[in-house]
Backbone as XML, in Angstrom:
<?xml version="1.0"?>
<chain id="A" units="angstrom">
  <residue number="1" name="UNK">
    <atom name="N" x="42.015" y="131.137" z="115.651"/>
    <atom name="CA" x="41.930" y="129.929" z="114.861"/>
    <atom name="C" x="41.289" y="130.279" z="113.523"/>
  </residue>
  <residue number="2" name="UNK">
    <atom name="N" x="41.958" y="129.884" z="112.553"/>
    <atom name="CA" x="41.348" y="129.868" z="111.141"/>
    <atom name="C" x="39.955" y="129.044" z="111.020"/>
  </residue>
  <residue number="3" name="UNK">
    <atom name="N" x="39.059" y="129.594" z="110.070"/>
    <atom name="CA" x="38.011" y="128.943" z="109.835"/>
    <atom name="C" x="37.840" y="127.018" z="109.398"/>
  </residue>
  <residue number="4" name="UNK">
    <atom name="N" x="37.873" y="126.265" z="110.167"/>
    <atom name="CA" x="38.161" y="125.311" z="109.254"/>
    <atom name="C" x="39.546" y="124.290" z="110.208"/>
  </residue>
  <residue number="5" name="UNK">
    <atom name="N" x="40.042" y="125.127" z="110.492"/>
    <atom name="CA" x="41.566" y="124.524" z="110.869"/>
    <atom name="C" x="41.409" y="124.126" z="112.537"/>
  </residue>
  <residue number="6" name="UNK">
    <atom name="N" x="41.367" y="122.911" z="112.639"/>
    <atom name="CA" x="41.377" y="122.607" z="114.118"/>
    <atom name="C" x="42.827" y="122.988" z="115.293"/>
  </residue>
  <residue number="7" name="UNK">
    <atom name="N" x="42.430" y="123.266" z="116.547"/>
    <atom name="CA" x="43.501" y="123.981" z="116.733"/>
    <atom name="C" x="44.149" y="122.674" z="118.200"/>
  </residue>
  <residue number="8" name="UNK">
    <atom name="N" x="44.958" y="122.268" z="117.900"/>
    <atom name="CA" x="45.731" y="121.022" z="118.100"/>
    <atom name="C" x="46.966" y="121.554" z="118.962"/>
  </residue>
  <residue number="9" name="UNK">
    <atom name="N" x="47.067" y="120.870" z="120.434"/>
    <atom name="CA" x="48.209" y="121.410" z="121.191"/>
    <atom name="C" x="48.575" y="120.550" z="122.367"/>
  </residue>
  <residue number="10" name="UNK">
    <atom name="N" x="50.131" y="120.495" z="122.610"/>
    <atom name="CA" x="50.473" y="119.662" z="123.356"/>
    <atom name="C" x="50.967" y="120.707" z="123.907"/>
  </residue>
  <residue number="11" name="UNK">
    <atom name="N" x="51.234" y="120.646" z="125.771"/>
    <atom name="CA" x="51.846" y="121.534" z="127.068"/>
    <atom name="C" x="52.382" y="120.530" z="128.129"/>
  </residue>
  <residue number="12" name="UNK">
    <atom name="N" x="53.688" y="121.323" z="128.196"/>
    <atom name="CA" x="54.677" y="120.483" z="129.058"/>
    <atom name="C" x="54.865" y="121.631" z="130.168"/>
  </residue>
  <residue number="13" name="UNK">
    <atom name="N" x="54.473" y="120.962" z="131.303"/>
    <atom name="CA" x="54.628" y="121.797" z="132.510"/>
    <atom name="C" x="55.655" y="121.092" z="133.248"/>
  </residue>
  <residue number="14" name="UNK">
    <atom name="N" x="56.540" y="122.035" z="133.671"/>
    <atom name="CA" x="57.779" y="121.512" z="134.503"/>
    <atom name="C" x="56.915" y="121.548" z="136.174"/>
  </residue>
  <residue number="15" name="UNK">
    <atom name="N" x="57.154" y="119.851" z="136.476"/>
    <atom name="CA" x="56.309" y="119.059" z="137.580"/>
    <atom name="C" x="56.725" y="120.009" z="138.972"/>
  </residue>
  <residue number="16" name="UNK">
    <atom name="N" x="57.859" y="120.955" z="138.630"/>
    <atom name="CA" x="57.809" y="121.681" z="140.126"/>
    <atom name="C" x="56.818" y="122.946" z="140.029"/>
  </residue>
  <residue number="17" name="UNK">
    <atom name="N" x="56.371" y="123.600" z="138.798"/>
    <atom name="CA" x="55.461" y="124.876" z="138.567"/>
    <atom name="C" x="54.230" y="124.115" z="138.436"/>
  </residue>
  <residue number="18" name="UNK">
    <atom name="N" x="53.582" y="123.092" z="138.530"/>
    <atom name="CA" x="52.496" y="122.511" z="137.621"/>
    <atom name="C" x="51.340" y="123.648" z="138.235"/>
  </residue>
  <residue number="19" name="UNK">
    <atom name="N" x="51.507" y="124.463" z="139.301"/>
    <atom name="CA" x="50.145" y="125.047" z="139.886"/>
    <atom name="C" x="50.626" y="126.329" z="139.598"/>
  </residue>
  <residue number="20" name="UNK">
    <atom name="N" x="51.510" y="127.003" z="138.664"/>
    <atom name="CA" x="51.632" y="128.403" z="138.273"/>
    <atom name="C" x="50.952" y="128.083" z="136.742"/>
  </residue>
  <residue number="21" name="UNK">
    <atom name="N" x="50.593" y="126.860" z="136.245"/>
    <atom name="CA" x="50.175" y="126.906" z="134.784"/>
    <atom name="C" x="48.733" y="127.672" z="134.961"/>
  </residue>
  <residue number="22" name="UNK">
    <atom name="N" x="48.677" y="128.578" z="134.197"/>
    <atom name="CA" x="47.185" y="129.202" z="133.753"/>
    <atom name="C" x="47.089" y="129.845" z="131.777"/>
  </residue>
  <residue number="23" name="UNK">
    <atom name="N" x="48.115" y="129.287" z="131.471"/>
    <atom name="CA" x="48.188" y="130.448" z="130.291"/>
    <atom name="C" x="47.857" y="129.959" z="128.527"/>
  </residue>
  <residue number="24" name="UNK">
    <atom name="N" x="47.193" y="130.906" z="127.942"/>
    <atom name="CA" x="47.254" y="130.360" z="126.674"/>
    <atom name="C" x="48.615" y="131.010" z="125.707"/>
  </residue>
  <residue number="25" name="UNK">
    <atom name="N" x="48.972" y="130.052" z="124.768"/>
    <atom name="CA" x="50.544" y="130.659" z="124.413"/>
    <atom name="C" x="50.253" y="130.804" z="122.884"/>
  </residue>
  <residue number="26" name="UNK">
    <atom name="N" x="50.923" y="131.549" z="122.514"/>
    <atom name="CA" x="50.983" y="131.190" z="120.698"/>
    <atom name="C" x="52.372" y="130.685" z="120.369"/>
  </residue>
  <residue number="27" name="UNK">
    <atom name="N" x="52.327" y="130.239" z="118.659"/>
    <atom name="CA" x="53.370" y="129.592" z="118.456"/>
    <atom name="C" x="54.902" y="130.217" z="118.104"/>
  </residue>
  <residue number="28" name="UNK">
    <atom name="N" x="55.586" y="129.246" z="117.862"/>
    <atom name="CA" x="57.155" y="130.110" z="117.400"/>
    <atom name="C" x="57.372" y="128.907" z="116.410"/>
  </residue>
  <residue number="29" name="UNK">
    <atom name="N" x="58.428" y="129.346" z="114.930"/>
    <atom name="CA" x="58.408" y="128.175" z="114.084"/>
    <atom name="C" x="59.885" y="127.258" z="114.269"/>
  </residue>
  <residue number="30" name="UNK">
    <atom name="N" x="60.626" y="127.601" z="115.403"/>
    <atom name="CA" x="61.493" y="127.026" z="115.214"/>
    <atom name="C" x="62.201" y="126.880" z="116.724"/>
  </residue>
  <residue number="31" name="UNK">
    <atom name="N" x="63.368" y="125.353" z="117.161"/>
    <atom name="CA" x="63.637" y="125.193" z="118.414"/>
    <atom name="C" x="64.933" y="126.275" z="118.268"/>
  </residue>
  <residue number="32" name="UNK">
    <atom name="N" x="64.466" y="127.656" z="119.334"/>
    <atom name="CA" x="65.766" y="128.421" z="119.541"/>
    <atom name="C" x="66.898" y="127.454" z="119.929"/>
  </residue>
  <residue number="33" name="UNK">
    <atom name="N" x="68.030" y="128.400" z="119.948"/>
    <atom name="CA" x="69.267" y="127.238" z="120.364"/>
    <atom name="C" x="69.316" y="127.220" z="121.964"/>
  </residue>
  <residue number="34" name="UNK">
    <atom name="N" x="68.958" y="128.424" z="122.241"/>
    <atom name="CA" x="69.228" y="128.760" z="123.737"/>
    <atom name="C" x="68.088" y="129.728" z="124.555"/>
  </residue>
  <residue number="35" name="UNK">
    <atom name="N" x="67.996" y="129.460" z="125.625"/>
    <atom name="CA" x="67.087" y="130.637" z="126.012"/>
    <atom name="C" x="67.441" y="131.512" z="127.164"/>
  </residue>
  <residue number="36" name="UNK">
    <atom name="N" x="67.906" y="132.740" z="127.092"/>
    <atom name="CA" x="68.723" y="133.893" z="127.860"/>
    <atom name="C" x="68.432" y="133.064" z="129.371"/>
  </residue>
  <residue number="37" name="UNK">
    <atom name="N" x="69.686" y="133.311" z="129.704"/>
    <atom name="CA" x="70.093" y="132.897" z="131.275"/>
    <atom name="C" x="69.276" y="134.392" z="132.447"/>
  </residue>
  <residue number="38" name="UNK">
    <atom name="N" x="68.226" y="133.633" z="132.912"/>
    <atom name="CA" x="67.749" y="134.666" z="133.847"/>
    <atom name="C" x="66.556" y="134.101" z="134.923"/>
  </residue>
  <residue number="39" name="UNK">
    <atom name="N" x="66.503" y="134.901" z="135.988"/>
    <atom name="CA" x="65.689" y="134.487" z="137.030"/>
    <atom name="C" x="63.503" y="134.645" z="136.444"/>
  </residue>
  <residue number="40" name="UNK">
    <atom name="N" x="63.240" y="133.643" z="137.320"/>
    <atom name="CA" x="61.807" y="133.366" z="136.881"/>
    <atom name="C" x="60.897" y="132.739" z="136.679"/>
  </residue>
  <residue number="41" name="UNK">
    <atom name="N" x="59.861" y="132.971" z="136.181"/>
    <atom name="CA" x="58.899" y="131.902" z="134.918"/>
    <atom name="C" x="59.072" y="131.867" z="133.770"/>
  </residue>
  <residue number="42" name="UNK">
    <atom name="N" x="59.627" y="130.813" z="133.144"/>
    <atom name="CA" x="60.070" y="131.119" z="131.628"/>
    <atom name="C" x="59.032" y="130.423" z="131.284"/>
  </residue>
  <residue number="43" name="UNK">
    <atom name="N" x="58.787" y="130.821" z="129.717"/>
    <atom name="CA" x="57.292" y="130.177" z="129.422"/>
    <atom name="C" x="57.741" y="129.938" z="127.671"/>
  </residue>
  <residue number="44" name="UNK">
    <atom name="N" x="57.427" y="129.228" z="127.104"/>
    <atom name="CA" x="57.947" y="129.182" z="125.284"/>
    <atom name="C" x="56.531" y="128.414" z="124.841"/>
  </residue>
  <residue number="45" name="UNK">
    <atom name="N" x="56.645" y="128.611" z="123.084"/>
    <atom name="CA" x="55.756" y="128.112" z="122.655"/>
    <atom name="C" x="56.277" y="127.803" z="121.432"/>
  </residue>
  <residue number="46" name="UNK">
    <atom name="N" x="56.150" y="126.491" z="120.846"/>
    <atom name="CA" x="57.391" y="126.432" z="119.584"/>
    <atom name="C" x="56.085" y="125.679" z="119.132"/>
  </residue>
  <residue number="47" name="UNK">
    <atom name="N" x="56.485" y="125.267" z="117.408"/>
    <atom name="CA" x="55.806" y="125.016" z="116.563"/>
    <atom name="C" x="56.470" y="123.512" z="115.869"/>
  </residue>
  <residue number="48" name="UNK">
    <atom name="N" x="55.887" y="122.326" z="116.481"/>
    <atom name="CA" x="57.031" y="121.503" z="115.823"/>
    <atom name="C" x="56.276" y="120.629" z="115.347"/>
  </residue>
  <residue number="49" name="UNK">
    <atom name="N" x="56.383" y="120.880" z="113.894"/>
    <atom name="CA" x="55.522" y="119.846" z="113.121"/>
    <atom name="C" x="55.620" y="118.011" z="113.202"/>
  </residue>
  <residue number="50" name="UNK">
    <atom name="N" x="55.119" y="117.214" z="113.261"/>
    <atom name="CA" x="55.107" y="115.524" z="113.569"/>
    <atom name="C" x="56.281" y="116.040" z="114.790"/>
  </residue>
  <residue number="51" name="UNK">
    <atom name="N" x="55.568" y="116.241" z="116.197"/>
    <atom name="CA" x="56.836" y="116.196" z="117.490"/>
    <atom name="C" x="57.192" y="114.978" z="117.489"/>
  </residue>
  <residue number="52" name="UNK">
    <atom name="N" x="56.300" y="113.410" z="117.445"/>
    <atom name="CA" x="57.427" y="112.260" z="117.668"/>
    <atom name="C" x="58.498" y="112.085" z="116.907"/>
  </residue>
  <residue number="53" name="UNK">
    <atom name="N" x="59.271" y="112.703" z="115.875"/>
    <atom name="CA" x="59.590" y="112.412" z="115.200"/>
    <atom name="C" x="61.006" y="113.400" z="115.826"/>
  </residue>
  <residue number="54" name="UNK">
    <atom name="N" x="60.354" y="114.253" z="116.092"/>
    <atom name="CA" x="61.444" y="115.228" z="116.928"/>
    <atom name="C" x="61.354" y="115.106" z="118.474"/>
  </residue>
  <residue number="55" name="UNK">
    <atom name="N" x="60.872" y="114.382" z="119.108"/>
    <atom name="CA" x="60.905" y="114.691" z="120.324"/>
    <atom name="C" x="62.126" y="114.216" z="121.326"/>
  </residue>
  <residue number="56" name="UNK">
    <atom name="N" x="63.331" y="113.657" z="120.304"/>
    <atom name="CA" x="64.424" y="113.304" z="120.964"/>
    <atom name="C" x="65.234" y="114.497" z="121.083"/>
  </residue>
  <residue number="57" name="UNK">
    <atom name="N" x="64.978" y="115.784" z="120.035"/>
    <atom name="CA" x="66.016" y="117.289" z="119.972"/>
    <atom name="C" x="65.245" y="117.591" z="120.594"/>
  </residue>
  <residue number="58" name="UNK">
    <atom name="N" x="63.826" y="117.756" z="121.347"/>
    <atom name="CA" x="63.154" y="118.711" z="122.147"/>
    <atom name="C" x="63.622" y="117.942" z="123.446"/>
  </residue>
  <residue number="59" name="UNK">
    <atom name="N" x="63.978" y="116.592" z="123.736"/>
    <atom name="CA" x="64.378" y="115.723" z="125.346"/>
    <atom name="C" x="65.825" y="117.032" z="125.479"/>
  </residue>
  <residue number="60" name="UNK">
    <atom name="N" x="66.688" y="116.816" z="124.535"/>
    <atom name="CA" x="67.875" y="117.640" z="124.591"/>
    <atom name="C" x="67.690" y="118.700" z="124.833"/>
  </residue>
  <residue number="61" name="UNK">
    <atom name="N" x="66.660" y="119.879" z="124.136"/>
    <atom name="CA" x="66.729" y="120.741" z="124.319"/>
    <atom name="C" x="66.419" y="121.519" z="125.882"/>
  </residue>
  <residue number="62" name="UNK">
    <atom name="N" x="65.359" y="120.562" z="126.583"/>
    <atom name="CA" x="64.606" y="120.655" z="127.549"/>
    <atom name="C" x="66.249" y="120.685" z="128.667"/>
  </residue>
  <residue number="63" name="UNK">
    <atom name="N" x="66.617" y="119.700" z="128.213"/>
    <atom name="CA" x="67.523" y="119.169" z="129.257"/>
    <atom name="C" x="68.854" y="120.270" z="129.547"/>
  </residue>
  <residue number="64" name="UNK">
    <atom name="N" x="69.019" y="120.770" z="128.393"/>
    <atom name="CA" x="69.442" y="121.994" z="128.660"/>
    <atom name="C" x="69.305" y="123.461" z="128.740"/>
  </residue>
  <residue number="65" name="UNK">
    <atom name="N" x="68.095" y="123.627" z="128.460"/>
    <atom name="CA" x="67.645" y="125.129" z="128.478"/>
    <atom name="C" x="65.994" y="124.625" z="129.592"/>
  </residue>
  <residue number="66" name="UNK">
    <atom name="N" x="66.181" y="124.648" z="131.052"/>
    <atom name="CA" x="65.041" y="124.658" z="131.447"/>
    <atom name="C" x="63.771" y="125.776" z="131.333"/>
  </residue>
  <residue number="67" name="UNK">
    <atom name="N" x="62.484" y="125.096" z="130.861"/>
    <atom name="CA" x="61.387" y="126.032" z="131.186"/>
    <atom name="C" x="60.470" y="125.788" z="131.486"/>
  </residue>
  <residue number="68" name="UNK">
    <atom name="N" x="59.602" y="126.225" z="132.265"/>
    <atom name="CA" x="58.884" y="126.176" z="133.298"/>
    <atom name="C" x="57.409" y="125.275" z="132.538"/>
  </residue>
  <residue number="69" name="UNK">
    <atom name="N" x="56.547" y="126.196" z="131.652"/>
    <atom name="CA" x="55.449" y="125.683" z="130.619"/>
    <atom name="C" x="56.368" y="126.262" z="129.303"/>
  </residue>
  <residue number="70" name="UNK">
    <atom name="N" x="56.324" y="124.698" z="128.465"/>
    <atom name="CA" x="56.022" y="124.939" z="127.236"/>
    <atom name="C" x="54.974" y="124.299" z="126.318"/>
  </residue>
  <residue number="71" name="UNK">
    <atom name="N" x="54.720" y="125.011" z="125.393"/>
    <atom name="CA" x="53.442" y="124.659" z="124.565"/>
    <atom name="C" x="54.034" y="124.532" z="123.184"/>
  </residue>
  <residue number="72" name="UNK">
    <atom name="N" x="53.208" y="123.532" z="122.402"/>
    <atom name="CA" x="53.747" y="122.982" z="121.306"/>
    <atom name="C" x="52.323" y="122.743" z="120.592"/>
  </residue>
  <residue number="73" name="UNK">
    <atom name="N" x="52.437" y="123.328" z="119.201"/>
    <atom name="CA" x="51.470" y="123.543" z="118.398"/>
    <atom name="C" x="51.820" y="122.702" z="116.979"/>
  </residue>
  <residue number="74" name="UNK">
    <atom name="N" x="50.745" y="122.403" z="116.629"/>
    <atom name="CA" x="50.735" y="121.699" z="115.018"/>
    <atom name="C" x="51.917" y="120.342" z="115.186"/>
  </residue>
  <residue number="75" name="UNK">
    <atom name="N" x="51.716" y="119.885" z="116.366"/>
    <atom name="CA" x="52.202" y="118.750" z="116.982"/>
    <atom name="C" x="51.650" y="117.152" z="116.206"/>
  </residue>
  <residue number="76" name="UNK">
    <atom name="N" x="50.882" y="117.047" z="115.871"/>
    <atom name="CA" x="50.247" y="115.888" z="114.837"/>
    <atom name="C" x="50.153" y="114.838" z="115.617"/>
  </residue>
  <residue number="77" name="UNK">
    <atom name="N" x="49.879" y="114.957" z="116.752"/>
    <atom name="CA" x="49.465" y="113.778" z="117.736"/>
    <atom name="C" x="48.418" y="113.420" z="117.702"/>
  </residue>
  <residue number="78" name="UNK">
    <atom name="N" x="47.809" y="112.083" z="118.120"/>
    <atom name="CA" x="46.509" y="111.220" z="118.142"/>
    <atom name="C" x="46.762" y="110.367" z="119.025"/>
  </residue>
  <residue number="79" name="UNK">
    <atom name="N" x="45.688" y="109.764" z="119.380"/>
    <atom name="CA" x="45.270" y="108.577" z="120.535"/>
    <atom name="C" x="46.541" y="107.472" z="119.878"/>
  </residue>
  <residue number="80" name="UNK">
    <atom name="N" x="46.649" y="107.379" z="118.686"/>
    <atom name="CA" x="47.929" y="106.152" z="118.867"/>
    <atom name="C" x="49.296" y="106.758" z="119.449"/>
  </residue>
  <residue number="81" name="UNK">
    <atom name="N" x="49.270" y="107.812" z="119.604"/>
    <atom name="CA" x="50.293" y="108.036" z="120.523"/>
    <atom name="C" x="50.376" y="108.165" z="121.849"/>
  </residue>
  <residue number="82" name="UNK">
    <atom name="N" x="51.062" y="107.413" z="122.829"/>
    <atom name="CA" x="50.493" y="107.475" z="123.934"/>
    <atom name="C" x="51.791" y="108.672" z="124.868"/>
  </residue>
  <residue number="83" name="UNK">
    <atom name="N" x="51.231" y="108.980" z="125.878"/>
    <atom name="CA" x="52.040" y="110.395" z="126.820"/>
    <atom name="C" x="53.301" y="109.439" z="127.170"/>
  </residue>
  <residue number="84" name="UNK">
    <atom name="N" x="53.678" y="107.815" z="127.245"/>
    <atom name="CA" x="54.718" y="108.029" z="127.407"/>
    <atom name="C" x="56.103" y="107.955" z="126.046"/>
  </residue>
  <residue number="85" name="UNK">
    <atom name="N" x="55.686" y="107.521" z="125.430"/>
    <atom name="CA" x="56.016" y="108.020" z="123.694"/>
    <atom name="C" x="56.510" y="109.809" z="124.255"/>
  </residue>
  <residue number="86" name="UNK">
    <atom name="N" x="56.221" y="110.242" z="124.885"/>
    <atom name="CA" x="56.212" y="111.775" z="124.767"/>
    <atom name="C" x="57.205" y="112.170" z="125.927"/>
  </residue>
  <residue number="87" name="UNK">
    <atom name="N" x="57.014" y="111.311" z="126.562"/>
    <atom name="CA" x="57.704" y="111.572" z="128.363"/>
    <atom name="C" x="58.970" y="112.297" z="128.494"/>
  </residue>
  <residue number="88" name="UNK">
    <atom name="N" x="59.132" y="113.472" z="129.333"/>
    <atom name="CA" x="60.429" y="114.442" z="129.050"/>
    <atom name="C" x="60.624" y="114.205" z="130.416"/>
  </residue>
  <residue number="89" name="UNK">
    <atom name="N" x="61.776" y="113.791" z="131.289"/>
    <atom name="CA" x="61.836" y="113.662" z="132.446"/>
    <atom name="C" x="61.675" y="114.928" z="133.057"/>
  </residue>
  <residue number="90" name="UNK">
    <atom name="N" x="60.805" y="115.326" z="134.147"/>
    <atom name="CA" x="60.653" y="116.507" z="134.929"/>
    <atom name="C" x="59.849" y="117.852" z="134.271"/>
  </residue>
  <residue number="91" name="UNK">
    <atom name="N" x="58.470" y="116.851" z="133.832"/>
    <atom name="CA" x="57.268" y="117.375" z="133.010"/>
    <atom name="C" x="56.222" y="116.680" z="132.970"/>
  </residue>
  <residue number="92" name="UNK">
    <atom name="N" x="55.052" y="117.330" z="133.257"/>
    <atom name="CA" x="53.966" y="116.808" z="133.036"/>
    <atom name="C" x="52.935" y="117.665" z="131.923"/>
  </residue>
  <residue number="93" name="UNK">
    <atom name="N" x="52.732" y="116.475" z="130.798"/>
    <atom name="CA" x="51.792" y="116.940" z="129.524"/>
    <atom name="C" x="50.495" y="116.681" z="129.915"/>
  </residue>
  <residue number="94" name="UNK">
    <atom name="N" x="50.053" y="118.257" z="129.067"/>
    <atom name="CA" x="48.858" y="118.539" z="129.126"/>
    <atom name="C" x="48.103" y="118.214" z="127.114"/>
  </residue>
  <residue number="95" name="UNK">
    <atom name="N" x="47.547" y="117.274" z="127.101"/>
    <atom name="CA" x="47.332" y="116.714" z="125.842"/>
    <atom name="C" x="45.880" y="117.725" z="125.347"/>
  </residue>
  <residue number="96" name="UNK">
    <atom name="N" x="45.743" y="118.119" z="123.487"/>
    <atom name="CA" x="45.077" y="118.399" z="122.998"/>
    <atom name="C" x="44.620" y="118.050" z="121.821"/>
  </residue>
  <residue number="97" name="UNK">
    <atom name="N" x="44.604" y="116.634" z="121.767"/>
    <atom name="CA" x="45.208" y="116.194" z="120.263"/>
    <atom name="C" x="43.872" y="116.453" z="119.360"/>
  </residue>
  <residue number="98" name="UNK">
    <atom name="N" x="44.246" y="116.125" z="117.911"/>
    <atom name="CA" x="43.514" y="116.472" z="117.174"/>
    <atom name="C" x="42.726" y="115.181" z="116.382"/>
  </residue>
  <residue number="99" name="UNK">
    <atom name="N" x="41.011" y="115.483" z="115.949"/>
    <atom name="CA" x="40.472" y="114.004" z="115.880"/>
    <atom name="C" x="40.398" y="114.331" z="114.559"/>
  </residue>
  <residue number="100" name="UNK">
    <atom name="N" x="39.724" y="113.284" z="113.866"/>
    <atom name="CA" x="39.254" y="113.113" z="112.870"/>
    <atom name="C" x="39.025" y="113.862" z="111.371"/>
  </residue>
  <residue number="101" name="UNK">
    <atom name="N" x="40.112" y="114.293" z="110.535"/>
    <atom name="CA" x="39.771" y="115.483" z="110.021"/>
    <atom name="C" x="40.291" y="116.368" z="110.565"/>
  </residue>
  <residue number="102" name="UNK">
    <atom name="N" x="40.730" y="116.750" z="111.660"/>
    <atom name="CA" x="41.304" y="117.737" z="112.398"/>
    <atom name="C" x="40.734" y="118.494" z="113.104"/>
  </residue>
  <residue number="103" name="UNK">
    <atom name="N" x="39.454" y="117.956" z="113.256"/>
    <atom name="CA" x="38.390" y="118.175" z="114.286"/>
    <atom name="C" x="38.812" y="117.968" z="115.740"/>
  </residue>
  <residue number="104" name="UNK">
    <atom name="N" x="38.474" y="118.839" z="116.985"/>
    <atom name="CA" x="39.000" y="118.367" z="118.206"/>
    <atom name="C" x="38.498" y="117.045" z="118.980"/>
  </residue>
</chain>
């Protein structure tokens, strides 16, 4: 974390792994199109600036590229947003939002 810069994060655990979650992720700046067809724990970490605003291409994306935890950074969420504003069917969020200033 940069000096100064609060570090702000939303995690979507797919509700059948919720007890393999242990991990801290870093970010990626953009929603890949696809994510390689293969056996496992898939795990992503994307970077999606104001997510409500996008969180109808991340419902899509989810819906077709399953993964297990993903983490989402520089997300711009606050208490006026509430988890079901966020709700991805067959996920449960793990909220980190950011307060005041960008203070945690």
């Amino acid at each position: 974390m940069q000096h100064g810069v609060a570090n702000e994060s939303l995690t979507l655990v797919s509700s059948s792994n919720i007890s393999n979650f242990h991990s801290g992720l870093q970010s990626r700046p953009v929603l890949p199109r696809s994510i390689p067809t293969m056996r496992g724990f898939k795990i992503a970490s994307l970077n999606i600036t104001s997510l409500i605003k996008h969180i109808d291409e991340l419902r899509v994306f989810l819906a077709v590229n399953p993964i297990d935890v993903l983490a989402i950074n520089e997300s711009r969420l606050d208490s006026s947003i509430t988890d079901n504003e966020l709700y991805i069917p067959g996920y449960d969020i793990v909220r980190r939002d950011r307060g005041v200033n960008g203070s945690p």
